[in-house]
VOZAVO-87881 format. One record per residue (C-alpha): residue number from 1; residue in three letters; chain; x, z negated, y. Coordinates in steps of 0.001 Angstrom, whole numbers. Last residue first. Layout:
VOZAVO-87881
  pos  code  unit        u        w        v
  NUM   ALA     A        X        Z        Y
...
END
This chain:
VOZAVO-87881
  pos  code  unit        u        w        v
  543   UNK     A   -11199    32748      981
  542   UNK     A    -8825    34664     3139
  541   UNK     A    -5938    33018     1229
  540   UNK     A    -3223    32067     3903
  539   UNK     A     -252    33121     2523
  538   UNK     A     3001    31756       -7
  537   UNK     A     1129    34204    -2592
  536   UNK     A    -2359    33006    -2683
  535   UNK     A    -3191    29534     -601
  534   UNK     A    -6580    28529       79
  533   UNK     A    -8275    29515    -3704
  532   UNK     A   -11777    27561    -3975
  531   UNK     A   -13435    25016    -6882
  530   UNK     A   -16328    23717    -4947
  529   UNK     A   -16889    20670    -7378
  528   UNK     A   -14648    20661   -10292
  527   UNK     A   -16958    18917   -13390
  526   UNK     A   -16848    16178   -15102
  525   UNK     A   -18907    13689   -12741
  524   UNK     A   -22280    16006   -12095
  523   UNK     A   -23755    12886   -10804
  522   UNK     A   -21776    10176    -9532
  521   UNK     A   -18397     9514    -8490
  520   UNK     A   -17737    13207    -7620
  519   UNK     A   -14491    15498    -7955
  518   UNK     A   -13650    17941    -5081
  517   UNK     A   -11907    21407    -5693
  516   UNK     A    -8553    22992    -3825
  515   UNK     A    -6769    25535    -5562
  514   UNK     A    -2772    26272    -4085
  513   UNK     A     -930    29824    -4783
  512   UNK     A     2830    30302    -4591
  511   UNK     A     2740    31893    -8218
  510   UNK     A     5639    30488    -9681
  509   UNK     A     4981    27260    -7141
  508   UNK     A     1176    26751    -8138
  507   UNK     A     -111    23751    -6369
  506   UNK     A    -3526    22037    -7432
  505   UNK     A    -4973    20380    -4121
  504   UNK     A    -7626    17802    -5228
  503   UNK     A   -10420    16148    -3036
  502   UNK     A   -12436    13017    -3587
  501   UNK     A   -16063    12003    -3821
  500   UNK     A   -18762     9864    -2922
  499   UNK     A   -22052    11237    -3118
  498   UNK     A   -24121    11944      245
  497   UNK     A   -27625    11271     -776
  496   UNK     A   -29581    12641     2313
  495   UNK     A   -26760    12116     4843
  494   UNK     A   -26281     8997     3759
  493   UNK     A   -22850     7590     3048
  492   UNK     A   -20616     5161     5223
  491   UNK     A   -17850     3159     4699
  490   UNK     A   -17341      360     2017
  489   UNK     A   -18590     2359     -886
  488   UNK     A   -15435     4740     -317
  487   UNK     A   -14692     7863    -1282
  486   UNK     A   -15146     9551     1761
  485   UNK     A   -15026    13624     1742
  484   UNK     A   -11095    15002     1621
  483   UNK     A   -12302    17596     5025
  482   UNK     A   -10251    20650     5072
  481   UNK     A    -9010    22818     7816
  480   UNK     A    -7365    26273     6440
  479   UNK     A    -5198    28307     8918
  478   UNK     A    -4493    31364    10041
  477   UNK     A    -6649    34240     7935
  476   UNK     A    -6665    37483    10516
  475   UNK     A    -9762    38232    12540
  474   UNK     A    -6534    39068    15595
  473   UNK     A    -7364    36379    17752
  472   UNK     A    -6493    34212    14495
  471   UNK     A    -8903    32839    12049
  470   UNK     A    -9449    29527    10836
  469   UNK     A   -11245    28720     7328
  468   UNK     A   -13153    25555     6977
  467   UNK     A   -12504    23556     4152
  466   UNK     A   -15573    21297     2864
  465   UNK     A   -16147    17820     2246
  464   UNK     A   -18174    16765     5538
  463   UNK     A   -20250    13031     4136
  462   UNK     A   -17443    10563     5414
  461   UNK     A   -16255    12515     8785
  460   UNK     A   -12965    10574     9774
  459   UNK     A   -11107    12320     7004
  458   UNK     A    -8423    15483     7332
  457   UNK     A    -6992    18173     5512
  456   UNK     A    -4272    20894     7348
  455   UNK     A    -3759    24084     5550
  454   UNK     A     -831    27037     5664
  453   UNK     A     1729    25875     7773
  452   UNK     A     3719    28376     9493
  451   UNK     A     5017    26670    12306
  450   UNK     A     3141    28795    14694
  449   UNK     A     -212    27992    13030
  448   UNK     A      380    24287    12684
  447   UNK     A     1626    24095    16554
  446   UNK     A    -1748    26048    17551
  445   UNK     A    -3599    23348    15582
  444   UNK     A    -2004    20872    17417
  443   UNK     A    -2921    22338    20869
  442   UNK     A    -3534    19008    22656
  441   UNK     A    -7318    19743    22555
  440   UNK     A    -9333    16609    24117
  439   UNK     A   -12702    16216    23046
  438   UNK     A   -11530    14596    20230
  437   UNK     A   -12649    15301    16727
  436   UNK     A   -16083    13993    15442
  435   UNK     A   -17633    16748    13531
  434   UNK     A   -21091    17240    12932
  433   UNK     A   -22356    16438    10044
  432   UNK     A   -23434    17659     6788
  431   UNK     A   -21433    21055     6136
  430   UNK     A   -21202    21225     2828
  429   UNK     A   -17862    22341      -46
  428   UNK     A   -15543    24954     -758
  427   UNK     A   -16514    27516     2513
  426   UNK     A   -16665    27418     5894
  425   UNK     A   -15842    30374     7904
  424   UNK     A   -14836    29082    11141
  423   UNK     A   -16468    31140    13985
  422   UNK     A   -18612    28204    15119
  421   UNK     A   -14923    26167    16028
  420   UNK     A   -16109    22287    15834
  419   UNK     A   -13055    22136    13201
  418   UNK     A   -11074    23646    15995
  417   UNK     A   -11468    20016    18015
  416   UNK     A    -8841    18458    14986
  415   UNK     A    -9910    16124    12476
  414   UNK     A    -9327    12601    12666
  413   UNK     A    -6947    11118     9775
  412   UNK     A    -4504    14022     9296
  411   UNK     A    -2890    15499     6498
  410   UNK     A     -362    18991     6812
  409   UNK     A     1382    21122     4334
  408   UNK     A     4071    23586     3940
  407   UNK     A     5050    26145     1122
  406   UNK     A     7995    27225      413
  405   UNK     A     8314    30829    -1758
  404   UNK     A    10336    30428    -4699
  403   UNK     A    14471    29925    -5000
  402   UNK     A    14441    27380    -2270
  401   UNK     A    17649    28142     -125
  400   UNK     A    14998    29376     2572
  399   UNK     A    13489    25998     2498
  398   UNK     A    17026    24535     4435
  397   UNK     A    17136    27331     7225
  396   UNK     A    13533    26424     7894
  395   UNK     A    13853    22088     7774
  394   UNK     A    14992    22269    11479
  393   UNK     A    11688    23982    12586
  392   UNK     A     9374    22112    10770
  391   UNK     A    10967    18628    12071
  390   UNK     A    11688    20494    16065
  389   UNK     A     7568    21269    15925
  388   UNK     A     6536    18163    14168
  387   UNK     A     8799    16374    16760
  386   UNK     A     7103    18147    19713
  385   UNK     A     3547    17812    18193
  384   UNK     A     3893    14137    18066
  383   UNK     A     5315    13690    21637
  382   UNK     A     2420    15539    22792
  381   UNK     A        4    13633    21818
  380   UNK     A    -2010    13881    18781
  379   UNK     A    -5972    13045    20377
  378   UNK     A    -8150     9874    20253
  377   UNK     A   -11887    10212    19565
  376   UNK     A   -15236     9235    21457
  375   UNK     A   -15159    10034    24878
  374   UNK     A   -13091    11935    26892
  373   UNK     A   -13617    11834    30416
  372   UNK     A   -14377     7995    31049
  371   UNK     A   -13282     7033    27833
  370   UNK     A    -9368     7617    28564
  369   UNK     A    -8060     6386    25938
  368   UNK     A   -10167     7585    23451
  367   UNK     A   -10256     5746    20237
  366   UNK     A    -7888     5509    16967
  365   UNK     A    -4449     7306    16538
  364   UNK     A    -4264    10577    14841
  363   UNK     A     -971     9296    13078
  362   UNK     A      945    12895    11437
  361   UNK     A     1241    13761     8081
  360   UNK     A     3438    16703     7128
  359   UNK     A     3865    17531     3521
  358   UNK     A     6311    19935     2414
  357   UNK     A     6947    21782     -652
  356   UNK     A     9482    23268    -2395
  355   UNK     A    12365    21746    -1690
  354   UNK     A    15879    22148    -2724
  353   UNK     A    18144    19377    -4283
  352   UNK     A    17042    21163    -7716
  351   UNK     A    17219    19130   -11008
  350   UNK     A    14410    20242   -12595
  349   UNK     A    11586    21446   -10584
  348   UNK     A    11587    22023    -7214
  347   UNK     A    11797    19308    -4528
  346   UNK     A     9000    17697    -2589
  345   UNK     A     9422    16676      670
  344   UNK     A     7367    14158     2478
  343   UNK     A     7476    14391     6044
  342   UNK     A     6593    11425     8933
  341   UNK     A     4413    10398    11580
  340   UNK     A     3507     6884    10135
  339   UNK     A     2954     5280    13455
  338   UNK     A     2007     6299    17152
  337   UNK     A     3398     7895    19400
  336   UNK     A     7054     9235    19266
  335   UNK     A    10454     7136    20111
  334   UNK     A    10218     5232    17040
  333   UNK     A    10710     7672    14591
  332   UNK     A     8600     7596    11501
  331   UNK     A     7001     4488     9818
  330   UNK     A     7137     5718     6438
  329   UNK     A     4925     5933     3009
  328   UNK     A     6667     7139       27
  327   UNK     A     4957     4282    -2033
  326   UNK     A     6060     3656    -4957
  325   UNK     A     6791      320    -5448
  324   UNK     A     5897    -1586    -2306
  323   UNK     A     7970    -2302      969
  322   UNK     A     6351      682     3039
  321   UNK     A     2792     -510     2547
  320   UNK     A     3982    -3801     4143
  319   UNK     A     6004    -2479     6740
  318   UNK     A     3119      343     7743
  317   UNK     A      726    -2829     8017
  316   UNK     A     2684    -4313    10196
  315   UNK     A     3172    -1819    12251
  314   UNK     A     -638     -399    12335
  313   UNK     A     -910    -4089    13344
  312   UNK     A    -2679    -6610    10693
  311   UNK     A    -5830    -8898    10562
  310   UNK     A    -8651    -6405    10942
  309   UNK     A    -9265    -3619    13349
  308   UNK     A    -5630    -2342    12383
  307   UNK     A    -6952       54     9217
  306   UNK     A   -10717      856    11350
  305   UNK     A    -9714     4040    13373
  304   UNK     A    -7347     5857    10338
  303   UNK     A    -3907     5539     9108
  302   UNK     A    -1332     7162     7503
  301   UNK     A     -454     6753     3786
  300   UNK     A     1739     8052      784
  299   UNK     A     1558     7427    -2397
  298   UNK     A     3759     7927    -5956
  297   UNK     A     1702     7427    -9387
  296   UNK     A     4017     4836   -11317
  295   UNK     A       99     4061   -13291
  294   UNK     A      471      510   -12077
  293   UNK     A     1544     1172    -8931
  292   UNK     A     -581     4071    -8492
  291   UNK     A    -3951     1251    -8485
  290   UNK     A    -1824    -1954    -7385
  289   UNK     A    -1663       78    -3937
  288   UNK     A    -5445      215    -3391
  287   UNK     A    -5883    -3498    -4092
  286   UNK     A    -2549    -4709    -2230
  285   UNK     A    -3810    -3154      452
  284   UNK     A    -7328    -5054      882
  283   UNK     A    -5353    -8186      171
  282   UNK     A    -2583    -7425     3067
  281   UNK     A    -6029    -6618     5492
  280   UNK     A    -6749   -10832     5158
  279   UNK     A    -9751   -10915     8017
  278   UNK     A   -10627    -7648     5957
  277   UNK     A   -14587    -7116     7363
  276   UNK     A   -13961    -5692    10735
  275   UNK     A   -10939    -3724     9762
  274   UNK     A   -12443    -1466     6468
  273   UNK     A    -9110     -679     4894
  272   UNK     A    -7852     2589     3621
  271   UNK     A    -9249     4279     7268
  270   UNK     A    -6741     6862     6800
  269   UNK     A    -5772     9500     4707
  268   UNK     A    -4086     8551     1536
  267   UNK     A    -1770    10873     -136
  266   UNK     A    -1637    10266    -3740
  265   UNK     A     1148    12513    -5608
  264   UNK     A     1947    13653    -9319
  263   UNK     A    -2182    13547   -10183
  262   UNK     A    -3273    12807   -13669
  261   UNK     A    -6615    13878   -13217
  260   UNK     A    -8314    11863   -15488
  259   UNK     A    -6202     8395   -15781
  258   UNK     A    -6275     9109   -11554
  257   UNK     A    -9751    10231   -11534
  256   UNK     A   -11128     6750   -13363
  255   UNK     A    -8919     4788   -10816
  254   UNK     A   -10466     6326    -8151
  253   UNK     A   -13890     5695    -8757
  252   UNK     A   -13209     1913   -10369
  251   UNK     A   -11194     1404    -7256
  250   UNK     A   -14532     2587    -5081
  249   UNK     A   -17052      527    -7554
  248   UNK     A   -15194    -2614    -7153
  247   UNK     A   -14619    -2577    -3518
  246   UNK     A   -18217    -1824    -2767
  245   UNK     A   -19972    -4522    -4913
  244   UNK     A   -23360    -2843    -5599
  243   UNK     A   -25983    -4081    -8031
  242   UNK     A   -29292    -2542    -7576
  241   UNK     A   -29955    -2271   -11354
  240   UNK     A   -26446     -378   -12084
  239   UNK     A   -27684     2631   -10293
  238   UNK     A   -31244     2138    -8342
  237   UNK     A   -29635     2996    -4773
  236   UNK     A   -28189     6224    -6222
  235   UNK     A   -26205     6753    -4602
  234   UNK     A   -25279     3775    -2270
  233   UNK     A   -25554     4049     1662
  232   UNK     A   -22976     1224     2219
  231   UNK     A   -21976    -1464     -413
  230   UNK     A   -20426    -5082      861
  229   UNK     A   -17103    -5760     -253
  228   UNK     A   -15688    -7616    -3498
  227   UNK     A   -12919    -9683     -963
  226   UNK     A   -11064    -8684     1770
  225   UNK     A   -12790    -4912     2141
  224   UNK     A   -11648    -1683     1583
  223   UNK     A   -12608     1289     3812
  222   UNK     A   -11501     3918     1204
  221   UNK     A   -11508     6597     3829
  220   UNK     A    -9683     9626     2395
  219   UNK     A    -7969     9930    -1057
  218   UNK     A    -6291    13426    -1231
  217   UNK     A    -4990    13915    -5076
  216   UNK     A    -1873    16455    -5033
  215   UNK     A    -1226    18317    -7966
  214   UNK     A     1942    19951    -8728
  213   UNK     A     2934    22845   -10865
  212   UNK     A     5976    25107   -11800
  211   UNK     A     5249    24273   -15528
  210   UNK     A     8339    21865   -15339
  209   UNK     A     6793    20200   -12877
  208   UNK     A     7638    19841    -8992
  207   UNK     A     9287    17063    -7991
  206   UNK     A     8536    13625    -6064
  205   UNK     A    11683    11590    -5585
  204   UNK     A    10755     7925    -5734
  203   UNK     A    11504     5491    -3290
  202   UNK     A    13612     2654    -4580
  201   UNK     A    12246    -1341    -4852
  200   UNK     A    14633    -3752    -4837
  199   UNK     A    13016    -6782    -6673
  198   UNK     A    13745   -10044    -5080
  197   UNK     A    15767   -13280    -6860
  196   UNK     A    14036   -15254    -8940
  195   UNK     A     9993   -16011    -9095
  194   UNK     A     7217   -15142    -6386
  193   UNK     A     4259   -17244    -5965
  192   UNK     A      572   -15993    -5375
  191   UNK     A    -1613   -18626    -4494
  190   UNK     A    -5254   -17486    -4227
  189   UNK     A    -8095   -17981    -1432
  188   UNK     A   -11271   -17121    -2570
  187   UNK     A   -13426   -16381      793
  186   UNK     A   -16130   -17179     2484
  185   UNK     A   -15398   -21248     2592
  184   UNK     A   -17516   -22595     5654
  183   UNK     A   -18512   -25650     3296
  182   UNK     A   -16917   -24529      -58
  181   UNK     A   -14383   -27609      767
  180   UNK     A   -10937   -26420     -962
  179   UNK     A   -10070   -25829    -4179
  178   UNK     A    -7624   -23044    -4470
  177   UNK     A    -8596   -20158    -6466
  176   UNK     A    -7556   -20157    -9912
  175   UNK     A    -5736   -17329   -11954
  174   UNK     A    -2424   -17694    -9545
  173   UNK     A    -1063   -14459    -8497
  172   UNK     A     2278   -14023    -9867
  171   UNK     A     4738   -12222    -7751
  170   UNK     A     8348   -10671   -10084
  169   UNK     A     7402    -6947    -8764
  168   UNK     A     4788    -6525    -6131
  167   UNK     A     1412    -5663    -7284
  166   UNK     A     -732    -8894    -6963
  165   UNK     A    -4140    -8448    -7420
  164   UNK     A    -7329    -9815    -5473
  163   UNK     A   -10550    -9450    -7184
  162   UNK     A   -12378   -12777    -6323
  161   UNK     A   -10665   -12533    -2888
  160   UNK     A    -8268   -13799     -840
  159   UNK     A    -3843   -13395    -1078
  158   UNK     A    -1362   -16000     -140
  157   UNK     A     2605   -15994     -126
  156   UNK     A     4575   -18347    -1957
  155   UNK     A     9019   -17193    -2606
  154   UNK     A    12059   -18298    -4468
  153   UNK     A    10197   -20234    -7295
  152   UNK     A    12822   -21086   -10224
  151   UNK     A    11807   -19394   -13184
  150   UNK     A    14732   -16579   -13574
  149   UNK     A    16866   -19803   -13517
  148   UNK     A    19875   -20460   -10979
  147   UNK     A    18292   -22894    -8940
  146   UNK     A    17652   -25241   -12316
  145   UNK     A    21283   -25424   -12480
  144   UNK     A    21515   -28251   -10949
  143   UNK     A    18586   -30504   -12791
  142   UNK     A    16308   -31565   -10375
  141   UNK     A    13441   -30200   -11910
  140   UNK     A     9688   -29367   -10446
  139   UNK     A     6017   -28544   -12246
  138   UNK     A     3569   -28569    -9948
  137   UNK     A     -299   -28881    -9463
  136   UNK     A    -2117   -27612    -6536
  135   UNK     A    -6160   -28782    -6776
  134   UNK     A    -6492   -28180    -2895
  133   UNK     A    -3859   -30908    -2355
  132   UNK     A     -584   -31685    -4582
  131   UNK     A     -576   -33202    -7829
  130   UNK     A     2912   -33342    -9849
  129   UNK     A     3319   -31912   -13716
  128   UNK     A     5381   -33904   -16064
  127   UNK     A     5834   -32051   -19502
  126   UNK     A     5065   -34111   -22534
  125   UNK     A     1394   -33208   -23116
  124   UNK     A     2019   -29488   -22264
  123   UNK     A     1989   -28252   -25647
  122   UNK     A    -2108   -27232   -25644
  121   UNK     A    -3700   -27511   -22138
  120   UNK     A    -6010   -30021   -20082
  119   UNK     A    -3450   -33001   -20548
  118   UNK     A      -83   -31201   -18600
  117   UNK     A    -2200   -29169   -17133
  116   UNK     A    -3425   -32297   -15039
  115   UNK     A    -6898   -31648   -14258
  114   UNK     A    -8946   -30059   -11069
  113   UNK     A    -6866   -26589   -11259
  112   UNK     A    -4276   -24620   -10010
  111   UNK     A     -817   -24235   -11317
  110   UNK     A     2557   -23660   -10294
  109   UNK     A     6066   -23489   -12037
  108   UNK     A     9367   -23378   -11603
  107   UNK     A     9770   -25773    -8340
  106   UNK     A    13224   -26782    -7409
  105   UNK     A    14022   -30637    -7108
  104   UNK     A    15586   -32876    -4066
  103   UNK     A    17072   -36047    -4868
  102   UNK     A    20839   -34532    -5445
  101   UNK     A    20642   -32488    -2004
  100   UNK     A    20230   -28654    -1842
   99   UNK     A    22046   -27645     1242
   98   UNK     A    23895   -24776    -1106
   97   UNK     A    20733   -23620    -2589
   96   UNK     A    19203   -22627      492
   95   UNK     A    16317   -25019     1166
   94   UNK     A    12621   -23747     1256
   93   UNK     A     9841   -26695     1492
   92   UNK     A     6382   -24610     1518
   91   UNK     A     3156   -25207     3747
   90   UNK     A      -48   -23927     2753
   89   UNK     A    -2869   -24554     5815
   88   UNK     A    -5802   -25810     6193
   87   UNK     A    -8543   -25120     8626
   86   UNK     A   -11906   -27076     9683
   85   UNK     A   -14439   -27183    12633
   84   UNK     A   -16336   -24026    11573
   83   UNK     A   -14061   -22980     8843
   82   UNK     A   -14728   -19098     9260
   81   UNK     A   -11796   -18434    10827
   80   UNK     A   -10059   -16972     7157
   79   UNK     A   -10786   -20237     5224
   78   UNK     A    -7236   -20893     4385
   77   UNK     A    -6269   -20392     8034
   76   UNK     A    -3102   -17838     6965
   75   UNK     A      401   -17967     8835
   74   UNK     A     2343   -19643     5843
   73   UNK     A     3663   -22601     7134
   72   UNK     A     7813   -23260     6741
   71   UNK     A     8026   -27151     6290
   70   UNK     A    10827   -28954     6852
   69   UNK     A    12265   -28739    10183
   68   UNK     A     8833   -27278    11131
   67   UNK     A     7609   -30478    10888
   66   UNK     A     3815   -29601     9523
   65   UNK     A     1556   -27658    11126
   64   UNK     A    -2238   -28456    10844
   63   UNK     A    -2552   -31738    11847
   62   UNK     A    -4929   -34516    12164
   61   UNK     A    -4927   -37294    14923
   60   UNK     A    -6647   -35328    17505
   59   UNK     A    -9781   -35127    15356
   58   UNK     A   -12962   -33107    15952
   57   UNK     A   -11398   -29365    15613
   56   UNK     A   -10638   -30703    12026
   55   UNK     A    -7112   -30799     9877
   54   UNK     A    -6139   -29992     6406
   53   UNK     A    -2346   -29523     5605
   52   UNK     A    -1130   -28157     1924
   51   UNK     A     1352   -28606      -88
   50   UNK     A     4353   -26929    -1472
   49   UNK     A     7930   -28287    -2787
   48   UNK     A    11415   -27073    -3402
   47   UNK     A    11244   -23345    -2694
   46   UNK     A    14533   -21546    -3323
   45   UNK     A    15939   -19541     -566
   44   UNK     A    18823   -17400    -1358
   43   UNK     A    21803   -16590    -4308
   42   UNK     A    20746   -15151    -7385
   41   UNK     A    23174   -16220   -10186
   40   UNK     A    23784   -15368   -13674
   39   UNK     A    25866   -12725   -12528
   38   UNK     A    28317   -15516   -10416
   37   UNK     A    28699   -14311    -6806
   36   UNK     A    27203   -17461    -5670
   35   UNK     A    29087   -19569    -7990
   34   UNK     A    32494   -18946    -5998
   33   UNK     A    31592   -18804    -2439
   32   UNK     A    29012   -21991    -3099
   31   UNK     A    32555   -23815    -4517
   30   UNK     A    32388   -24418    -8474
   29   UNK     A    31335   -27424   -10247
   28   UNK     A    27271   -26803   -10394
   27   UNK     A    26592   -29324   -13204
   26   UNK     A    25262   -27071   -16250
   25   UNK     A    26129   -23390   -14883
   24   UNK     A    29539   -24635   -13232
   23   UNK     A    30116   -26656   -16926
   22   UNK     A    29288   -23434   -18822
   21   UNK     A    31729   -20970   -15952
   20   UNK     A    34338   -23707   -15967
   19   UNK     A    34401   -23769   -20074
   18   UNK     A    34126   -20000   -19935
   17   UNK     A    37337   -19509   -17627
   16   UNK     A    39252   -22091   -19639
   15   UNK     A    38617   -20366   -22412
   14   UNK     A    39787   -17045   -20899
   13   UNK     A    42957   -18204   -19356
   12   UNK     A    43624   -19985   -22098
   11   UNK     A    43585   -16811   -24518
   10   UNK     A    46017   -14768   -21969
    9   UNK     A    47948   -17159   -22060
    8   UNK     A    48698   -16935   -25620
    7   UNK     A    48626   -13596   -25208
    6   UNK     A    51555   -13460   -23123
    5   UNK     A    53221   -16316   -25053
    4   UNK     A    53321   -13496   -27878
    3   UNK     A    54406   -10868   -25545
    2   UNK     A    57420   -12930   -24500
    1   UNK     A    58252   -13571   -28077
END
């Protein structure tokens, strides 16, 4: 009997539980501690309505923020600065779903256009859509539960540019571009909302093969722009009829090498966006980025001279890149110059926690501090070579658990004052100008030698693509020094038909031998340029 009326209870509990869970997800019945922790639920912001605010230099009366009680602006001038007397801004209602009142309604959908979608499209005759300015239309409930949906609008962020993309999980760029006054308009600028709760992104693990291999692809000075981009030193200046939109014909270029190539890691060497013409740098990043996001290719970055010449710090640009899919990029410790001085291990194959290769990439800064006696370049302070030093030191006793030979790796933006060495042998690729390191040594390359690192590849210097082969006091092998080559249409060429190109590293772990070769954009496109052997049996290959 008892058990009986157990089970009987047992049943009511249950019903009653579903009925209150149904009528909480219908009418919202339950407390904000209770329903918040409800699966169906994704507590946080919700945005409840969007518009935007025009105002002129030549009237006091307009406004371009809104009560910031209300309204949270979105810290981009629609027209980039280039609005003469004019600016607008997008402004966004966001109310935590518990202050949500009865009269106020939660956007699920957003359109742009001149007509109502509601007339202009097929099946949306009965829905109500509401008109906002710069041709914003939206679609908003008030139902209760409408908070809760996958649909609901949690986040608006902007983007510019004809080819801007959108790569971060649950955003939706907007097809249109807003309509605003083309008068002092240079650039599209696109609503991109986000719906639901946010995506946690994880860092991925890169691993060596199961064949023992790895290939590295070395992408060095994309300098992309906001917007299609301006072409620089084309080759060949006749190809596609004259037609050159930089930014275009550089993703195309890598994209084509990535389906090709295959690569299992991206490692990005400065100067990724062109500063002085990305007056929106988050849409230049967003274009490289979408690239491996889309093919789950991991990437790492560090910067070059021109990345934080445009609208974002080296910090804030770090955060950004850091926050995406994929990316194994990293500010590094805060109590060393610069940022994005950080490792990137890469275990063996299978399920091994050991590594078997290390990368090392290292922020070379921008421009001379001290002009007056060292012109030109920036130089890795000392800071930087002290926590490379204690970094490759601590990780020793660890890499000697790796069943293979480790191998360690280093990427720089600016290339170090040894590449101007005369006694370098260079091989793998042309000498085409000279190079622009510092004038200041601070003994880096010294550090790389001691610490047993067996090649260090660089950018800066768009048209040099070969390795250069140091030697030590003794005529012994010490050091490789390679140059990635620009890829970049956005950046500089010439150099009597420079074509762009890109560098690969193939890694050999059951042989403990790397191959380096550069792939072109143009021209002899198939083929491995320079093929050459820098690392052959865990050493220094004398070329």
């Amino acid at each position: 009997m008892k058990v009986r009326t157990s089970f009987q209870i047992g049943i009511l509990v249950v019903i009653t539980i579903v009925i209150i869970f149904l009528l909480d997800n219908r009418y919202r019945v339950l407390p904000s501690s209770i329903h918040n922790h409800l699966p169906a639920h994704h507590p946080g912001l919700v945005i409840t309505d969007i518009t935007v605010a025009t105002c002129s230099s030549l009237s006091l009366l307009s406004k371009c923020r809104l009560d910031p009680e209300k309204w949270h602006r979105i810290e981009k001038d629609l027209y980039l600065s280039n609005g003469w007397i004019t600016s607008a801004w997008v402004h966004a209602q966001r109310k935590k779903e518990e202050e949500l009142e009865p009269e106020d309604k939660v956007i699920f959908d957003v359109r742009i256009g001149r007509l109502d979608p509601g007339s202009a499209e097929n099946g949306q005759g009965n829905e109500r859509w509401e008109s906002r300015p710069a041709g914003i239309w939206l679609k908003r409930s008030a139902k209760r539960h409408a908070s809760d949906s996958q649909k609901a609008v949690t986040a608006v962020d902007l983007l510019f540019g004809a080819d801007a993309v959108e790569p971060r999980a649950g955003w939706e760029i907007r097809d249109n571009s807003l309509l605003l006054d083309t008068a002092g308009e240079k650039h599209e600028a696109r609503l991109t909302v986000r719906k639901g709760p946010p995506v946690s992104v994880e860092r991925p693990i890169p691993r060596i093969g199961k064949d023992g291999k790895f290939k590295i692809m070395q992408v060095a000075d994309l300098h992309l722009s906001t917007g299609l981009g301006k072409c620089r030193d084309a080759e060949p200046p006749e190809h596609n009829g004259g037609r050159c939109d930089a930014d275009s014909r550089t993703l195309d270029f890598v994209g084509t090498l990535l389906d090709q190539e295959k690569p299992d890691l991206v490692v990005l060497t400065g100067d990724q966006v062109n500063g002085e013409t990305a007056p929106d740098a988050q849409s230049a990043v967003f274009k490289f980025a979408e690239l491996f996001i889309v093919r789950k290719t991991p990437y790492a970055t560090i910067f070059g001279n021109h990345d934080d010449e445009g609208s974002l710090t080296r910090e804030a640009l770090m955060t950004l890149t850091e926050s995406l899919p994929y990316s194994l990029s990293h500010h590094g410790p805060t109590n060393v110059d610069g940022v994005g001085n950080y490792v990137v291990e890469v275990l063996g194959r299978g399920n091994s926690k050991h590594s078997a290769l290390s990368l090392y990439l290292l922020d070379t800064h921008g421009y001379s501090p001290d002009e007056q006696s060292f012109k030109g370049y920036d130089w890795l302070k000392n800071n930087q070579i002290g926590w490379f030093k204690d970094t490759a030191q601590g990780l020793k006793k660890a890499h000697k658990e790796y069943t293979h030979l480790h191998m360690d790796l280093a990427f720089i933006h600016i290339p170090l004052p040894e590449y101007r060495d005369t006694q370098n042998v260079i091989k793998g690729g042309t000498w085409r100008e000279p190079p622009t390191a510092p004038w200041f040594n601070s003994g880096f390359r010294d550090a790389l030698v001691e610490e047993g690192v067996l090649l260090v590849s660089c950018g800066h210097d768009h048209a040099n693509d070969y390795c250069a082969l140091s030697k030590s006091s003794d005529g012994k092998p010490a050091l490789w020094m390679c140059y990635g080559g620009g890829s970049g249409f956005g950046g500089y060429g010439g150099y009597g038909g420079y074509h762009r190109r890109i560098r690969f590293f193939d890694v050999d772990i059951n042989e403990a031998r790397i191959v380096t070769y550069t792939r072109l954009e143009y021209g002899e496109t198939g083929k491995r340029i320079e093929e050459l052997s820098v690392v052959e049996g865990g050493r220094v290959a004398p070329g």
